[in-house]
C-alpha positions as CSV (number, residue, x, y, z in Angstrom):
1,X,0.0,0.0,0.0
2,X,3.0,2.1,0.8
3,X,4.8,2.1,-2.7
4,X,0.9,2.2,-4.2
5,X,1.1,5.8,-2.4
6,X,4.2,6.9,-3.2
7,X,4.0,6.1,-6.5
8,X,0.4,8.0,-7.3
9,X,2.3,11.3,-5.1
10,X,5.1,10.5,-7.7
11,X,2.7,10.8,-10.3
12,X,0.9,13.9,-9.2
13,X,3.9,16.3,-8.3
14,X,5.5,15.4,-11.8
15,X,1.8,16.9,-13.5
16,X,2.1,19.6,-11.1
17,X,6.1,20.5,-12.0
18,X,5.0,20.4,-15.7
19,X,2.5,22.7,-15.9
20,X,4.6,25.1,-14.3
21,X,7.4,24.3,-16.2
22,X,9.9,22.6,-13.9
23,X,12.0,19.9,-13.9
24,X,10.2,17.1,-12.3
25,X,12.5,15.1,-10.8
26,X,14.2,18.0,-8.6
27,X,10.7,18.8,-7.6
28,X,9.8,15.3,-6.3
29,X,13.1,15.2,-4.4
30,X,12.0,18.0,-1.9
31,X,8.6,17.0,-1.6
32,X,9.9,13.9,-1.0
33,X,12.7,15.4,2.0
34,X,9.8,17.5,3.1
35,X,7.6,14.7,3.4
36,X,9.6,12.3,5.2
37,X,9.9,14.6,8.5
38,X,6.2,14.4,9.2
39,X,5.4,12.7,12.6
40,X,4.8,9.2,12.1
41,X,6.0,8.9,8.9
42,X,7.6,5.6,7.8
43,X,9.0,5.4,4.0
44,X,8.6,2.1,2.2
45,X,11.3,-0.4,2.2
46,X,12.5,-2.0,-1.0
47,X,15.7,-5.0,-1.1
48,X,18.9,-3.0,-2.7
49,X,18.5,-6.2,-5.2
50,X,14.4,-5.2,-6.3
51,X,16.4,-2.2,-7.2
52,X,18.7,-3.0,-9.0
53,X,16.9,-5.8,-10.9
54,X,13.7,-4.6,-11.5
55,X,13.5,-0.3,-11.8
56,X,17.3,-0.4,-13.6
57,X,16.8,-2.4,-15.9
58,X,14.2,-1.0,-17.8
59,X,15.4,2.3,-17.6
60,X,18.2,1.1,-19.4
61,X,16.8,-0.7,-21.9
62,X,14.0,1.7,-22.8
63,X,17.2,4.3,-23.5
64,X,19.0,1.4,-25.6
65,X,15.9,0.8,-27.9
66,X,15.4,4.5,-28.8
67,X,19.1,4.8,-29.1
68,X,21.0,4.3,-32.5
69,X,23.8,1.8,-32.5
70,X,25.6,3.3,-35.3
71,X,25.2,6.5,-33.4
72,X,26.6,5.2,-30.3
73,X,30.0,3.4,-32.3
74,X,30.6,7.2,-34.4
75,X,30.6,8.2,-30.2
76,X,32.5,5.4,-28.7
77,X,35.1,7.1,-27.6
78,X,34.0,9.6,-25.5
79,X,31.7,7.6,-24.4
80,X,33.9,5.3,-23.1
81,X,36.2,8.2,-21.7
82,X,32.7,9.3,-19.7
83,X,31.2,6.1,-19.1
84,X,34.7,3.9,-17.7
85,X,37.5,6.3,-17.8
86,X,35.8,8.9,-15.4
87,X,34.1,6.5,-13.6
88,X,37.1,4.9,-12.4
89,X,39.0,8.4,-12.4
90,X,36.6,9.3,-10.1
91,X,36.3,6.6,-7.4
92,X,39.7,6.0,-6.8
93,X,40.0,10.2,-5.9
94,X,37.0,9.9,-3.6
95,X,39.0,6.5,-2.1
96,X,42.3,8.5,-2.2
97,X,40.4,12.2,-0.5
98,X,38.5,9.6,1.7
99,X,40.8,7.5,3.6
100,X,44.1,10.5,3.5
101,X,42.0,13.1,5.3
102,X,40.7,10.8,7.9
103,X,37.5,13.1,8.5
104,X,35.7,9.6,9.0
105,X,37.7,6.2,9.9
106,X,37.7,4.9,6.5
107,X,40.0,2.6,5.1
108,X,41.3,3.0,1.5
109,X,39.3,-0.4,0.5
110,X,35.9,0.6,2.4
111,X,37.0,4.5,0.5
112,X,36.9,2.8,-2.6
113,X,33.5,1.2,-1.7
114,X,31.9,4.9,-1.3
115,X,33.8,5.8,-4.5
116,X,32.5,3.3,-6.8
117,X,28.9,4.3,-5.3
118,X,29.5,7.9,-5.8
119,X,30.9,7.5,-9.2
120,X,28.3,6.9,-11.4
121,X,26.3,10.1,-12.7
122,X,22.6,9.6,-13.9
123,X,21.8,11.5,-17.3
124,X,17.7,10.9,-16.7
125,X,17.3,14.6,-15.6
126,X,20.5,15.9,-17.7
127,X,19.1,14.2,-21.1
128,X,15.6,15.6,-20.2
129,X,16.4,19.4,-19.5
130,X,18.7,19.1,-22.6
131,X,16.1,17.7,-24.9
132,X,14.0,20.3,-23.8
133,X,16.5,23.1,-24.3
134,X,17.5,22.0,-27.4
135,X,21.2,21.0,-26.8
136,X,22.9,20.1,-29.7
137,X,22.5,16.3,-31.2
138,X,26.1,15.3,-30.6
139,X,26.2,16.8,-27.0
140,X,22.9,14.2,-26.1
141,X,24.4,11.8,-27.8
142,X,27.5,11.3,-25.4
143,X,25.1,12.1,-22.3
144,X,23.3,9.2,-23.1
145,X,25.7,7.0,-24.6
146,X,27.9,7.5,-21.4
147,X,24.7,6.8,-19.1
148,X,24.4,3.4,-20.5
149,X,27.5,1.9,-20.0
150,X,28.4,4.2,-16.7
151,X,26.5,2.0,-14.0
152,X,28.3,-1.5,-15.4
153,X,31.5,-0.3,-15.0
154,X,30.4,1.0,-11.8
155,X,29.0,-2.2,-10.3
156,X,31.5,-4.2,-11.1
157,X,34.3,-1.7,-9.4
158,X,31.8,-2.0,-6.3
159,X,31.4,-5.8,-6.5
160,X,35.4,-6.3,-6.2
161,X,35.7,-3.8,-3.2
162,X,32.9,-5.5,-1.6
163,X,34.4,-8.3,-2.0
164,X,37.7,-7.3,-0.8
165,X,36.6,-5.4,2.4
166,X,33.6,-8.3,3.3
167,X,36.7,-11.0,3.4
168,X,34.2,-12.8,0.6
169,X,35.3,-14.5,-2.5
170,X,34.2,-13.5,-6.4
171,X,33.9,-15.8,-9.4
172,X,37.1,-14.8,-10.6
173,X,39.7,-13.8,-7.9
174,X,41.9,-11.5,-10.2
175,X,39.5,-7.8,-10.8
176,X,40.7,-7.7,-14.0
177,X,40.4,-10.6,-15.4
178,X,36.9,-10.6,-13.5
179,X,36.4,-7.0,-15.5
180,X,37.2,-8.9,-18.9
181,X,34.8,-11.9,-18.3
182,X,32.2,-9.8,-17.4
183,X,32.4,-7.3,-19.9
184,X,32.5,-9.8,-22.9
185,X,30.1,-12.3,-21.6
186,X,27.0,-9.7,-20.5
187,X,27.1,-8.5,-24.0
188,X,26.8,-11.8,-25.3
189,X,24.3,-12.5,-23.4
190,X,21.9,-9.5,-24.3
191,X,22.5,-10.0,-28.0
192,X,21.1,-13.8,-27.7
193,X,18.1,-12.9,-26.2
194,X,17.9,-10.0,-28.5
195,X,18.0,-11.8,-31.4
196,X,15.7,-14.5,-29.6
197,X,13.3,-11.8,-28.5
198,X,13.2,-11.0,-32.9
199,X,12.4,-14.4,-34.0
200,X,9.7,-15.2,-31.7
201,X,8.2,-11.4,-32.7
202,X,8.2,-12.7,-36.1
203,X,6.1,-16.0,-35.2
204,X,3.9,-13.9,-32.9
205,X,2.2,-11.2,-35.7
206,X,0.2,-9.8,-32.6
207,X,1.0,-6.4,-31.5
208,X,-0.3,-6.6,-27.9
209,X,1.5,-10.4,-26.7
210,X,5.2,-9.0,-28.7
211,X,4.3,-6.1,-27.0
212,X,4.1,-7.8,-23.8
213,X,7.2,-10.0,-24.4
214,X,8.7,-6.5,-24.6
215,X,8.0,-5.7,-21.1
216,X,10.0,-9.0,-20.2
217,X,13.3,-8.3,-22.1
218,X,15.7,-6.1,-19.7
219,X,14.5,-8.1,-16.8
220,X,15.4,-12.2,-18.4
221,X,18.6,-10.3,-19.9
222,X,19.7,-8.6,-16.5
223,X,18.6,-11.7,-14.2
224,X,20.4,-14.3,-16.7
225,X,23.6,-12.1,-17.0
226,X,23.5,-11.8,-13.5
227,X,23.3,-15.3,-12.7
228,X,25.9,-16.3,-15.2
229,X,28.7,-13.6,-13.3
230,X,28.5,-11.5,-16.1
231,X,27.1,-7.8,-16.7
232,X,23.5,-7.0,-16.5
233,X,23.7,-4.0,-17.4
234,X,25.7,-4.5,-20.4
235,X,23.5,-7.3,-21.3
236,X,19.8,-5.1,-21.1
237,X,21.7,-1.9,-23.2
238,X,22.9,-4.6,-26.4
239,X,19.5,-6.5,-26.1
240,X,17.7,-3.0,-26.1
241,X,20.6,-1.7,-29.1
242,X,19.5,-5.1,-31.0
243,X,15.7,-5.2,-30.5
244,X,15.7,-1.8,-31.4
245,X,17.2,-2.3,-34.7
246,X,15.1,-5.0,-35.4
247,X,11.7,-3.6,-34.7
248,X,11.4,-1.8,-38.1
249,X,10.5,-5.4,-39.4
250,X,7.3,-5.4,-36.8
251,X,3.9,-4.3,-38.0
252,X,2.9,-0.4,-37.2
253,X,1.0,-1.2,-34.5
254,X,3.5,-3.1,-32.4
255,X,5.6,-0.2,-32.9
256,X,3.7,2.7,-31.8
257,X,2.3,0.3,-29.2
258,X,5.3,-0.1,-27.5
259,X,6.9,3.6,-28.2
260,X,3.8,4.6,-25.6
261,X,3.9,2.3,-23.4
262,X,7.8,2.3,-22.6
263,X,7.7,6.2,-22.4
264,X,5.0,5.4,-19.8
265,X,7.2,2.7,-17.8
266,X,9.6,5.8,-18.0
267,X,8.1,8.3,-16.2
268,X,6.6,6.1,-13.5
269,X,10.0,4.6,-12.5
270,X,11.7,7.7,-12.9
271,X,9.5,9.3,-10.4
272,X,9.3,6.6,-7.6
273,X,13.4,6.4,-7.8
274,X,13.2,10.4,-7.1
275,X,10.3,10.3,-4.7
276,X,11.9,7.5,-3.0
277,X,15.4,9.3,-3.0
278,X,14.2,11.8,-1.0
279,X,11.7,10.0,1.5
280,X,15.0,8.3,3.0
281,X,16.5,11.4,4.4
282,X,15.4,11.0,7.7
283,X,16.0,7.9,8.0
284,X,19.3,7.7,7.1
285,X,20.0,10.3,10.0
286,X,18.4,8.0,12.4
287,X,20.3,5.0,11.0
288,X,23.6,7.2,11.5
289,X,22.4,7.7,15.3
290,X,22.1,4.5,16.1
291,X,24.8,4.0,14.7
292,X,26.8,6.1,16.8
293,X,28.0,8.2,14.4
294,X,29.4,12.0,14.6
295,X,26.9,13.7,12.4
296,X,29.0,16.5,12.1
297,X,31.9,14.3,11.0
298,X,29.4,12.4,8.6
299,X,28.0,15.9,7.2
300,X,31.8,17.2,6.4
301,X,33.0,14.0,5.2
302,X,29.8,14.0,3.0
303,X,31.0,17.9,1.6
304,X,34.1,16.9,0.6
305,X,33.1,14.0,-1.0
306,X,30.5,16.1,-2.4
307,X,32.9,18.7,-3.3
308,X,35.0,16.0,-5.0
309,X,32.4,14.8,-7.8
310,X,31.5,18.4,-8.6
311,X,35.1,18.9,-9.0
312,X,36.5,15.9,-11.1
313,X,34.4,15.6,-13.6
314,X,35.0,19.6,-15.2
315,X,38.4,18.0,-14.9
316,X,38.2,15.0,-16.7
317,X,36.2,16.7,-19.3
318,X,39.0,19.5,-19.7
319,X,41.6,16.9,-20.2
320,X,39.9,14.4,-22.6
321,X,37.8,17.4,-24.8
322,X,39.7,20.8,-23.9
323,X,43.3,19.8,-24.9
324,X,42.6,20.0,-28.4
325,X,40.4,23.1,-28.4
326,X,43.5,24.7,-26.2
327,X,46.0,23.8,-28.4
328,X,44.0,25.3,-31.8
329,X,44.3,28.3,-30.1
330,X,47.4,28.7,-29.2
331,X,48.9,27.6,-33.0
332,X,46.4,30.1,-34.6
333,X,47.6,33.0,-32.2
334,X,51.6,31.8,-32.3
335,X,52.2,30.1,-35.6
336,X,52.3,31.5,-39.3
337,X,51.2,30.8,-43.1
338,X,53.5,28.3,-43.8
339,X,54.1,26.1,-47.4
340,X,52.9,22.7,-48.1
341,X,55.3,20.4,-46.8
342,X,57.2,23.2,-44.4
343,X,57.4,23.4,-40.9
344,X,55.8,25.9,-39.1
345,X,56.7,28.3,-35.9
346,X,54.9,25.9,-33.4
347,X,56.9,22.8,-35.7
348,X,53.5,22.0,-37.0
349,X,53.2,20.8,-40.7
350,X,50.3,20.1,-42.6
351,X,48.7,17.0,-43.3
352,X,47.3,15.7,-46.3
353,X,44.8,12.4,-46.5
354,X,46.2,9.6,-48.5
355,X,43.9,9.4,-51.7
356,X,40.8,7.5,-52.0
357,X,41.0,6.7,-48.3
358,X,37.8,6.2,-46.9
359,X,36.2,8.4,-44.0
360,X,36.5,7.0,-40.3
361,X,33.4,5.5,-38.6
362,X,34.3,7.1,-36.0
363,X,33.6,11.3,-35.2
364,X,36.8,13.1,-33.7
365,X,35.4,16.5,-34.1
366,X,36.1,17.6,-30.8
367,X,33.1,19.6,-28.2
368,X,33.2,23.0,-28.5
369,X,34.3,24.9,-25.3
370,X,31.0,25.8,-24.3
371,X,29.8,22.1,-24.6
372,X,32.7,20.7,-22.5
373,X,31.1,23.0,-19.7
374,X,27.5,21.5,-20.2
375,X,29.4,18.5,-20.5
376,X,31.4,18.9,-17.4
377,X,28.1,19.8,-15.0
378,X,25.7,17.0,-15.7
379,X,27.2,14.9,-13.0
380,X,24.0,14.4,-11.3
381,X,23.6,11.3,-9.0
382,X,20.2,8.7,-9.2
383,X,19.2,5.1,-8.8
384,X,22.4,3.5,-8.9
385,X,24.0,5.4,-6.2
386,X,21.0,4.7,-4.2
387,X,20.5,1.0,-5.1
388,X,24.2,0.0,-4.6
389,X,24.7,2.0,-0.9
390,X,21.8,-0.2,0.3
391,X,23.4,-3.3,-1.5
392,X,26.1,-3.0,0.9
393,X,26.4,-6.5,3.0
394,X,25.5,-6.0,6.4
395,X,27.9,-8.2,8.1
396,X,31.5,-9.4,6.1
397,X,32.2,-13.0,5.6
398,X,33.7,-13.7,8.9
399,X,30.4,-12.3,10.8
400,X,31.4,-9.0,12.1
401,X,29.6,-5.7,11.3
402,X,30.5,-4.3,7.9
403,X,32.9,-1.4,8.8
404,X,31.3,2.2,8.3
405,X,28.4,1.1,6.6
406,X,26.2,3.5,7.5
407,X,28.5,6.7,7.2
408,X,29.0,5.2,3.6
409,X,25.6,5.3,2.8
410,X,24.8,8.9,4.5
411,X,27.3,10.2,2.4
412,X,26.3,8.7,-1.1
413,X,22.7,10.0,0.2
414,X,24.2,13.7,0.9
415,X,25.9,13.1,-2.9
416,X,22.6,12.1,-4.7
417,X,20.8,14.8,-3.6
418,X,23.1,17.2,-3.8
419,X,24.4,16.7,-7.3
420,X,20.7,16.7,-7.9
421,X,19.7,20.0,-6.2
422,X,22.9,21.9,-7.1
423,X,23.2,20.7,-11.1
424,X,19.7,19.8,-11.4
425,X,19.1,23.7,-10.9
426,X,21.3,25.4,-12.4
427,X,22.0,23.3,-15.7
428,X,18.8,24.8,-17.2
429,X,20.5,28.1,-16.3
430,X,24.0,27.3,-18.0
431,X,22.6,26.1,-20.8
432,X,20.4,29.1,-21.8
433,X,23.4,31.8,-20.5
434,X,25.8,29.4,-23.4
435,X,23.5,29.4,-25.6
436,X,24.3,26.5,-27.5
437,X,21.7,26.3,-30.1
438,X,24.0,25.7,-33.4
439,X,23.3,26.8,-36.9
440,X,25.4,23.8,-38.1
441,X,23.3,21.5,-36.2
442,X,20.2,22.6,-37.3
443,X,21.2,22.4,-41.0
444,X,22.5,18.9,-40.6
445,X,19.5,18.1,-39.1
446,X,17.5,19.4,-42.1
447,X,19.6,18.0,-44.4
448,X,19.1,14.2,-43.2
449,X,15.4,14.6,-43.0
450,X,15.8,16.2,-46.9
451,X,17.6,12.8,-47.6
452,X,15.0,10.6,-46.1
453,X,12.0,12.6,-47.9
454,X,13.8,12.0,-50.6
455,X,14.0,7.9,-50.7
456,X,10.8,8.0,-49.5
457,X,9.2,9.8,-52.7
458,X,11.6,8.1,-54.5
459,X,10.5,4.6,-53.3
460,X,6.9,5.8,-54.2
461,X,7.2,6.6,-57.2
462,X,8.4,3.4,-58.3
463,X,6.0,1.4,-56.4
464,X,3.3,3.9,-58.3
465,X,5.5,3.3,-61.8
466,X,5.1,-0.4,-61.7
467,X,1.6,0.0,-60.4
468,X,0.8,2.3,-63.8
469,X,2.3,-0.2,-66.0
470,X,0.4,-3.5,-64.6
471,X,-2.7,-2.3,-63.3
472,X,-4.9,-4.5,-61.3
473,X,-7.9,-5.8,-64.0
474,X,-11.5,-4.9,-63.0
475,X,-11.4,-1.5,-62.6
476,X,-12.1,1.8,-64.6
477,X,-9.0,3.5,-66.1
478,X,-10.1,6.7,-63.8
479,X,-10.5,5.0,-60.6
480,X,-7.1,3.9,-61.0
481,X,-5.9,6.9,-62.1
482,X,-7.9,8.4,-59.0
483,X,-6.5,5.7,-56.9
484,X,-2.8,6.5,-57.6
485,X,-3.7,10.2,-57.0
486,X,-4.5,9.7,-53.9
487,X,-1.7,7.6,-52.6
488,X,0.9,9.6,-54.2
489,X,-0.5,12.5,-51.7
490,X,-0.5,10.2,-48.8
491,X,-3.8,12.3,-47.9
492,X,-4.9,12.2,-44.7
493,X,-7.9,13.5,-45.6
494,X,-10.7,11.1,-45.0
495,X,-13.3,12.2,-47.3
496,X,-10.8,11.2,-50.3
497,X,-10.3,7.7,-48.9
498,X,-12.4,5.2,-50.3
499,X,-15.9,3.7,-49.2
500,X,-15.8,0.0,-49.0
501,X,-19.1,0.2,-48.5
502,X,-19.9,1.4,-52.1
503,X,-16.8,-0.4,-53.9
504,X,-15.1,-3.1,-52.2
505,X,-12.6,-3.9,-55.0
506,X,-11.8,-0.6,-55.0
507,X,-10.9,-0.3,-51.5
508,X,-8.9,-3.2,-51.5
509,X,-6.8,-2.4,-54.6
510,X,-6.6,1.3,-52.6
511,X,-5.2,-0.2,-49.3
512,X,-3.1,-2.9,-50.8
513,X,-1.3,-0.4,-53.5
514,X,-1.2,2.0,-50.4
515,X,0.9,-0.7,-48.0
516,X,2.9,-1.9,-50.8
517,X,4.0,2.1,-51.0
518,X,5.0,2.1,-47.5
519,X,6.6,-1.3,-47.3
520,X,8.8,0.1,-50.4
521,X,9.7,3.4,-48.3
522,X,10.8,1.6,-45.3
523,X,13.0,-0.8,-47.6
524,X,14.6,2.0,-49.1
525,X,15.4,3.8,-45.6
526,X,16.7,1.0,-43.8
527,X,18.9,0.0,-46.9
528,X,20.0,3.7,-46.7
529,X,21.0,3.0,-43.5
530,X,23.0,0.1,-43.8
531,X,24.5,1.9,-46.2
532,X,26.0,4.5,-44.0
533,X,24.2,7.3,-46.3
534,X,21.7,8.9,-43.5
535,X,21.5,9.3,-40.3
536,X,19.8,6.7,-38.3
537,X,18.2,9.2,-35.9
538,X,16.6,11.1,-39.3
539,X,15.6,7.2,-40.4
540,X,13.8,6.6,-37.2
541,X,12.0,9.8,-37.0
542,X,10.8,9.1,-41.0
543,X,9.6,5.5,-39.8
544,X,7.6,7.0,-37.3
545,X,5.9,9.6,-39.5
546,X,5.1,6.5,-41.8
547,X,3.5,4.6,-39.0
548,X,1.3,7.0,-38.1
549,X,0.3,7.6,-41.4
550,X,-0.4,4.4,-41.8
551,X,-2.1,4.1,-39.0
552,X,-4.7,7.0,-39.6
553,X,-5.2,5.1,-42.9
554,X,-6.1,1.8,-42.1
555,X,-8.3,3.7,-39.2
556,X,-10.4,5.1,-41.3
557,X,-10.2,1.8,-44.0
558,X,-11.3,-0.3,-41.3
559,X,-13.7,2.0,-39.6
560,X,-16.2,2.0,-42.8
561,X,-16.8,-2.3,-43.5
């Protein structure tokens, strides 16, 4: 009854916060605070593992279907710089600040255990303000490349810790190795029931049970990875990478079906993580009591760790994305015009491409300046802090009490929150005072969509061609003519559509020239694709505009028998 409450308070703050134009999840937070000091009060318990296994995972995978693959490889490696350099940059410093400044009797390993909790960020509310804002495509791709692959590396740095400071023995006694064997095999993993989850879609032809079978994905891939050792957070993003690319082979229906109904699972376990976030403050103060803990020592332990993840990641950023940006700037102010061939002031010469040499997959334009600082400040904490501090064994192997248990989990508390509070306010701000809105960007953008328009009147046309020259027998040269008319304009007007009432023949050769069209169109676009010619981002948004076309269609077809 508890978590029914919470989540329907959840749900009714988030309407509130947008109608008023705020970011939800910030909002829920201090309701959340507020609420959890009320007399009587007690917040709803949930096992660290029902966490991690069950609000996690489709998080994840919800991001992994809507994200392109292709996208994420041209990205790779900033991603990976975000998602396992920083990551591990980042929790050995807390482990290193931690356990040197002795604020808090922390050993390095039990440091490294708050680091790897701490280290994570959570681009949920960074991803949303920034779609919303209208931060360039390349900037949202790394956010949410980087949150994907983040928490594994995460998780499996906090597994070996645990291990090491609980006395308690892993699958694989050497962390690297242990990295390695998880890395490769959760992959694996996803991919087979990925490709699993596509063939029994294909045998289904039923939007509402593959629809369903959805829903199951993230939580057989993450439970099965788990079980085998292996990452299950790796395994839910490449099972969501590789449903996702295979779902332009389902019908319409199961398509727009499941857009809607994974944007809903969104939003409803986005807001209980936040609500339930903050409806634990009080209780972890009362845990640190019993404890016997100095809250003052907790509270500036918990600002330096704080002050540490506000710190590191600006950076991190600098070093892997300002380098080159500082370096351009200082050869166009100190060098000079130099020949082709020559050496320059700064001993710089000019390059020139080998011939006929193809272009990289991969994009090494570097962030501009003022998107290293977006960059740099979306650091905000969520659900996987929060899920791995209370997966934190309660006694070590040998039976005694886990050391510092609770001043670890106070402090990853005091983090999550306040990464949320401080970045979660004031990234809306930075963002509008950079303003990063991009000419460039918005002329790519246009000129992909220009390219998918294109093969799809392209693909038309020949579909209508062939139709011309062998025309269906039965009908009047006119209705034909009338027929092809219509489809060419893809009219959604529904007084042009036919009447199967009056002429059934002529609805049917209307609706099956009309699918035939589309099937051409998304042919053409996912062949495109493949090829590397568009953008998959300006493909997916063209299949969607064909869906729903084609669902207002067959709406009104099937409306009138």
């Amino acid at each position: 009854m508890e978590l029914i409450l919470v989540v329907v308070g959840a749900i009714v703050v988030t309407a509130m916060a947008h109608r008023r134009g705020l970011e939800p999840a910030l909002i829920i937070v201090v309701v959340g605070i507020a609420v959890s000091f009320v007399p009587g009060f007690e917040a709803p318990e949930l096992d660290s593992h029902i966490l991690l296994s069950v609000v996690l995972p489709p998080l994840l995978y919800s991001a992994a279907l809507n994200f392109s693959f292709p996208t994420f490889l041209r990205n790779i490696k900033p991603i990976l710089g975000l998602g396992v350099g920083l990551v591990v940059v980042t929790a050995f410093a807390v482990a290193a600040v931690s356990a040197w400044l002795v604020v808090v009797p922390l050993t390095f390993a039990t440091a490294l255990v708050l680091g790897a909790i701490v280290a994570p960020p959570d681009a949920v509310t960074a991803v949303a303000v920034g779609r919303k804002l209208g931060l360039p495509k390349r900037v949202m791709t790394i956010l949410t490349g980087e949150s994907l692959i983040n928490d594994a590396a995460a998780l499996a740095l906090f597994s070996v810790a645990v291990a090491q400071v609980a006395g308690r023995h892993t699958f694989i006694e050497n962390p690297l190795l242990l990295f390695g064997y998880s890395a490769v095999l959760g992959p694996a993993v996803g991919a087979a029931l990925g490709y699993v989850t596509l063939w029994i879609r294909r045998r289904l032809a039923n939007p509402a049970l593959e629809t369903v079978q959805g829903l199951m994905v993230p939580f057989a891939a993450f439970i099965v990875a788990e079980e085998m050792h292996a990452s299950g957070v790796l395994a839910v993003v490449v099972a969501g990478f590789v449903v996702g690319s295979g779902t332009v082979d389902a019908g319409y229906q199961t398509r727009l079906q499941e857009r809607y109904v994974w944007n809903s699972v969104d939003v409803l376990l986005e807001a209980f993580v936040f609500a339930y976030i903050g409806l634990h403050l009080r209780f972890v103060l009362e845990d640190l009591r019993d404890a016997h803990e100095s809250l003052g020592q907790v509270a500036v332990a918990s600002a330096v760790v704080l002050l540490i993840v506000l710190v590191i990641r600006p950076l991190s950023v600098f070093v892997m994305f300002g380098r080159g940006v500082l370096a351009r700037q200082v050869e166009q102010r100190l060098s000079v015009p130099i020949p082709d061939g020559a050496r320059g002031a700064l001993g710089t010469r000019r390059r020139q491409r080998p011939g006929g040499r193809r272009p990289s997959r991969i994009d090494n334009r570097r962030l501009s300046w003022q998107e290293s600082v977006v960059v740099s400040w979306t650091g905000m904490r969520g659900v996987v802090t929060l899920a791995a501090a209370a997966a934190i064994p309660v006694t070590t192997a040998a039976g005694d009490p886990f050391p510092e248990r609770a001043t670890i989990q106070a402090i990853a508390f005091v983090v999550s929150v306040g990464t949320l509070l401080l970045q979660g306010w004031t990234l809306p701000l930075l963002i509008r005072r950079l303003d990063l809105s991009s000419d460039a960007d918005r002329a790519e953008t246009v000129a992909e969509t220009e390219k998918a328009e294109k093969v799809v009147h392209d693909a038309s046309a020949e579909v209508l061609a062939e139709f011309r020259a062998h025309p269906p027998a039965g009908l009047d040269p006119r209705v034909l003519a009338e027929i092809r008319a219509i489809v060419a304009r893809q009219s959604q007007d529904a007084d042009e559509m036919p009447d199967p009432a009056a002429n059934t023949r002529r609805a049917a050769v209307f609706a099956q020239l009309y699918r035939d069209v589309l099937a051409a169109q998304r042919a053409a676009l996912i062949g495109e694709r493949d090829a590397g010619r568009i953008d998959e981002e300006a493909v997916r948004a063209m299949l969607e505009r064909l869906d729903l076309q084609e669902a207002g269609v067959s709406a009104r077809l099937e409306s009138r028998f």
